[in-house]
N, CA, C and O of each residue as an XYZ file, in Angstrom:
280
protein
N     -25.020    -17.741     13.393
C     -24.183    -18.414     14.359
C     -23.047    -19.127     13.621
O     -23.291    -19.818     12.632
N     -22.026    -18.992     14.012
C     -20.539    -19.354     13.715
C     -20.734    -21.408     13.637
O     -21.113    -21.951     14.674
N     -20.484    -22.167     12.571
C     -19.762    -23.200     12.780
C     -18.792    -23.501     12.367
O     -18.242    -23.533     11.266
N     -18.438    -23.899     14.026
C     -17.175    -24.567     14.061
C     -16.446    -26.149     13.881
O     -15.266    -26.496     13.919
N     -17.683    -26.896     13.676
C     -17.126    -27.841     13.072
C     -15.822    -27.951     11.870
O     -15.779    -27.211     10.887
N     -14.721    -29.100     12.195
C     -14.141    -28.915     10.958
C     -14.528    -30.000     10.168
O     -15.135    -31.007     10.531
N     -14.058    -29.656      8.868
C     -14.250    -30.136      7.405
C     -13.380    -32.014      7.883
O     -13.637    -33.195      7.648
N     -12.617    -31.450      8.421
C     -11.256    -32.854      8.296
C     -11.206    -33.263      9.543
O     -10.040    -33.610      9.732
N     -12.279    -33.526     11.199
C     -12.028    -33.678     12.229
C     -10.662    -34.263     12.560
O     -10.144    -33.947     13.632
N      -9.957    -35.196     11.621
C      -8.568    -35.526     11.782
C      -7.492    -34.277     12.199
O      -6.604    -34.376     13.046
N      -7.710    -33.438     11.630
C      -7.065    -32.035     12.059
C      -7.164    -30.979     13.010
O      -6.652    -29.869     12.869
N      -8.107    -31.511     14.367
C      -8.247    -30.851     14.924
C      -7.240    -30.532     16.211
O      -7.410    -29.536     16.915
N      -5.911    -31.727     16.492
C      -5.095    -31.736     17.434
C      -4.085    -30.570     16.581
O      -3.529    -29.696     17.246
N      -3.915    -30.623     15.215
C      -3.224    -29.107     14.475
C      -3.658    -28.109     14.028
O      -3.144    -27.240     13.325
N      -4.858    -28.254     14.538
C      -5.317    -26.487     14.480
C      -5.426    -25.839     15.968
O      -5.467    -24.632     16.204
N      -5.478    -27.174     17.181
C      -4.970    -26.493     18.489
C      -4.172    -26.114     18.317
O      -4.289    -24.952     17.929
N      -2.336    -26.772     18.439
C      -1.616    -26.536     18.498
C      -1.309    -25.110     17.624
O      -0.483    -24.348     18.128
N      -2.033    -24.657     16.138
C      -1.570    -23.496     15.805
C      -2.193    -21.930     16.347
O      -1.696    -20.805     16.386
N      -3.597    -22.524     16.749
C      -3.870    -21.806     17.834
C      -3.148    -21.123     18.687
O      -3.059    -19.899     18.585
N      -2.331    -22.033     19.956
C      -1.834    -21.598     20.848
C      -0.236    -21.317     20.603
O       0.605    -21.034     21.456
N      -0.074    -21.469     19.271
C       1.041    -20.689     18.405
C       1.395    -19.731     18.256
O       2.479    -19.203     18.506
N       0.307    -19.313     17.726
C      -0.491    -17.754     17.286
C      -0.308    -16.897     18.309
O       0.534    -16.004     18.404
N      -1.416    -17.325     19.312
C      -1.820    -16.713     20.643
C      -0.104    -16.913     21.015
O       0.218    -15.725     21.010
N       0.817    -17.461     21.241
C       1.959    -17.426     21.969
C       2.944    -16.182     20.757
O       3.724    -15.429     21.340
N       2.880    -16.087     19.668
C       3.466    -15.382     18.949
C       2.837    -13.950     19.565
O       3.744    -13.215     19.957
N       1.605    -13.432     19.726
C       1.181    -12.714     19.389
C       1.642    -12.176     21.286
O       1.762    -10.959     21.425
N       1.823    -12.877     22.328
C       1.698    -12.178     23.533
C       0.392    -12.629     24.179
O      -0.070    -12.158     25.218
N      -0.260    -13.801     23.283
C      -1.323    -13.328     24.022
C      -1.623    -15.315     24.624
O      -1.499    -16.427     24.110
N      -2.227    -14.515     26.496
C      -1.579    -16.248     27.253
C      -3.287    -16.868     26.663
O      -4.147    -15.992     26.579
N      -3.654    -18.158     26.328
C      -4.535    -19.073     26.925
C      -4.440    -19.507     27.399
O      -3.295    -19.820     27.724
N      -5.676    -20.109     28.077
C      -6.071    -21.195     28.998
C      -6.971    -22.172     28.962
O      -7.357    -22.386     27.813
N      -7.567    -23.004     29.961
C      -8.543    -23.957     29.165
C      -9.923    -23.239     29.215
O     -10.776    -23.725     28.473
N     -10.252    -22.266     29.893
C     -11.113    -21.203     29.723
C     -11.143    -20.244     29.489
O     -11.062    -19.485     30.454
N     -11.269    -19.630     28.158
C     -11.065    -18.282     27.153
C     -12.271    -17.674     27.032
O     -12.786    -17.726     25.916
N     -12.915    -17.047     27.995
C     -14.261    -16.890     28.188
C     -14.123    -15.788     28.553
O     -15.097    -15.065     28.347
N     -12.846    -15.114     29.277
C     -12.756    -13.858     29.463
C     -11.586    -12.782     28.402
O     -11.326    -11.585     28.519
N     -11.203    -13.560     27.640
C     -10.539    -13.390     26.354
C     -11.068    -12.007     25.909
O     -12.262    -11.932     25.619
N     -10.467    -11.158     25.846
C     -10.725     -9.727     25.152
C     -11.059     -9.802     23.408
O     -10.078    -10.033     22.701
N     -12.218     -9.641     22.815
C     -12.628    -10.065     21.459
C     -11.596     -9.125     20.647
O     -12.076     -9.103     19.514
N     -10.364     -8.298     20.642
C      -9.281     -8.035     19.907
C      -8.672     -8.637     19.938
O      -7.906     -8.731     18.979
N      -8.530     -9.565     21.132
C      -7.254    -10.640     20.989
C      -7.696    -11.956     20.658
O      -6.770    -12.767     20.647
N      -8.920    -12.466     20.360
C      -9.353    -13.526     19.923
C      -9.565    -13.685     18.228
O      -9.595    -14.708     17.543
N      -9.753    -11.685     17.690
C      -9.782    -11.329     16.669
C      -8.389    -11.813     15.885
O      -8.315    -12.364     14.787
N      -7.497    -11.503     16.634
C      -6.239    -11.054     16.755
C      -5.631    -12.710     15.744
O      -5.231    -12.997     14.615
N      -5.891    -13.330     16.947
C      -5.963    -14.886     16.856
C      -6.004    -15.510     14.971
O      -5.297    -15.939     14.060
N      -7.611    -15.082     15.405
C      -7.993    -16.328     14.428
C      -7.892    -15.264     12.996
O      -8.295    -15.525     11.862
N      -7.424    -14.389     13.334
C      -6.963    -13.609     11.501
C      -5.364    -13.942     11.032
O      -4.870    -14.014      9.906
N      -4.773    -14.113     12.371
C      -3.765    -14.672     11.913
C      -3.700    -16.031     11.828
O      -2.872    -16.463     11.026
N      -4.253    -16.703     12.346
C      -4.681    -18.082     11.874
C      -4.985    -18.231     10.328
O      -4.460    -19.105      9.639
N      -5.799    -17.382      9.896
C      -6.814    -17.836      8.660
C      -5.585    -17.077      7.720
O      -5.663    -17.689      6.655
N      -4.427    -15.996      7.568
C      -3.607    -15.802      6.605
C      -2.420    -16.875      6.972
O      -1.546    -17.014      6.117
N      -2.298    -17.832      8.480
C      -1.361    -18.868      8.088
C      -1.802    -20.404      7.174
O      -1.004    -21.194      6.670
N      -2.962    -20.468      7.173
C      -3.915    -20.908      6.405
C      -3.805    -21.035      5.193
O      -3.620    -22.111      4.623
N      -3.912    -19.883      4.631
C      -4.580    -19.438      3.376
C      -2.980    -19.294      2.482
O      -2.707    -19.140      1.291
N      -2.013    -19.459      3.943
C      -0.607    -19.394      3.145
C       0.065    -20.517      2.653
O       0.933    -20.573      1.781
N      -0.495    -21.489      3.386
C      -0.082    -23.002      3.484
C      -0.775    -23.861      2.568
O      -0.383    -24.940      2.123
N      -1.831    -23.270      2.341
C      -2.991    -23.876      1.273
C      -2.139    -22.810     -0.415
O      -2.160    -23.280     -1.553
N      -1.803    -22.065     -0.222
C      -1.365    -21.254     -1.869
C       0.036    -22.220     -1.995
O       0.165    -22.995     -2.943
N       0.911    -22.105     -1.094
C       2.175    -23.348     -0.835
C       2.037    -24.735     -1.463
O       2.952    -25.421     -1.919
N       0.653    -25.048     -1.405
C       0.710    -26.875     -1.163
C       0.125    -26.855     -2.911
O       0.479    -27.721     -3.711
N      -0.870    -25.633     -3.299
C      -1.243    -25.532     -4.759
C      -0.168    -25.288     -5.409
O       0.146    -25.948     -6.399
N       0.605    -24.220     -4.900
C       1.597    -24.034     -5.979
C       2.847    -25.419     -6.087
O       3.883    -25.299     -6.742
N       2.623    -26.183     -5.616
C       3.626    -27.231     -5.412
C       5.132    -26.764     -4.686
O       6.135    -27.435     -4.932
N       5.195    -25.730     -3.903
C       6.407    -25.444     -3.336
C       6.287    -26.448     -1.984
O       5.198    -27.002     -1.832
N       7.247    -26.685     -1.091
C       8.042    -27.169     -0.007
C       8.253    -26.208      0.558
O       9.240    -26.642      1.151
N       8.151    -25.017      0.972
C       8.847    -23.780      1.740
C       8.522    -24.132      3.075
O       7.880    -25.144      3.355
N       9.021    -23.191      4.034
C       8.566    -23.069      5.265
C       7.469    -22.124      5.424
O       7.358    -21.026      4.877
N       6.453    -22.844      6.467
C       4.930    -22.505      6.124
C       5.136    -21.095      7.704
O       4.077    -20.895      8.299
N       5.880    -20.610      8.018
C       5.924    -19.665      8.681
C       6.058    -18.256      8.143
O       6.332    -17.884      7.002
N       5.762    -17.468      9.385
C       5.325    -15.876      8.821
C       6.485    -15.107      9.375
O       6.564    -13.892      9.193
């Protein structure tokens, strides 16, 4: 079973917001119930989530300032 707790609960109003980022980049609508959410587009979601992530975290090691967009 998946947890979803985060590490930094302080961060959880900016990982909504990149959420429904994502999902708005991608075409794809939420709502406050995603229960009927097609599991490609939830896939969809949180993979691009985890390489804007993983981009922003190599950014902040390497000591650059760039823009953390894709």
């Amino acid at each position: 079973m998946a947890n979803n707790t985060l590490a930094v609960p302080q961060a959880k109003a900016a990982m909504d917001q990149l959420k429904y980022e994502v999902a708005q980049e991608l075409g794809i609508q939420l709502q406050a119930y995603n229960g009927n959410l097609a599991t490609r587009d939830a896939g969809s979601i949180g993979g691009n989530i985890t390489k804007r992530l993983v981009q922003i975290a190599e950014q902040q090691l390497s000591g650059s300032t760039g823009n953390f967009r894709y």
